[in-house]
Structures are given as C-alpha cells and as structure tokens.
C-alpha angles and dihedrals in degrees: 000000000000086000102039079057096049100251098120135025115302132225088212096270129141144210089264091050087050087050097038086059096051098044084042079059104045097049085052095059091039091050102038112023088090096055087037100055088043089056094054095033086059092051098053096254124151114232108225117188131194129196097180147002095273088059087046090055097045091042092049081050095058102042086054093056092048083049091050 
C-alpha cells in the first residue's frame, strides 16, 4: 500500500493496477470458492479460514500438534 501511495520506490505500478488487482480477486473468489470448497469437501480436507494474523498463528499451532 506504501508504494501504490508514493511513499517508497514504485515498480511502475498505479492506483488502477493496484484496483485492477483487488476487483480481479474478488470476482475469483466470487466466481471459484464454491467449486473450490466442494473439491476439498469432497477430499476430506478440513477448511481453515483466517481473517488475521492472530487465526494464521493458532491455526498453524494446531496443525503442528496434530503433526506432533
């Protein structure tokens, strides 16, 4: 974000790189979490998801214990 405001060096992207990049995600997922999460529904995975850094940590915590 520091770069797409000008505050460090630029890789010669722009705000509408930078927005071209979010709405491009947004329609991914839109478009492919359904397909995804029957795919791994269908393989016996467990769907973990993380909406910061705290959930990624204990998640990574408790995939180590199972591991252990």
């Amino acid at each position: 974000m520091k770069r797409k405001l000008g505050l460090i060096a630029s890789k010669h992207e722009t705000i509408a790189d930078f927005w071209n990049l979010v709405t491009w995600n947004h329609k991914f997922d839109h478009d492919n979490m359904v397909h995804i999460r029957k795919f791994i529904a269908r393989h016996n995975q467990k769907i973990v998801e993380c909406t910061n850094l705290s959930s990624v940590v204990s998640a990574l915590r408790d995939i180590q214990q199972v591991g252990s």
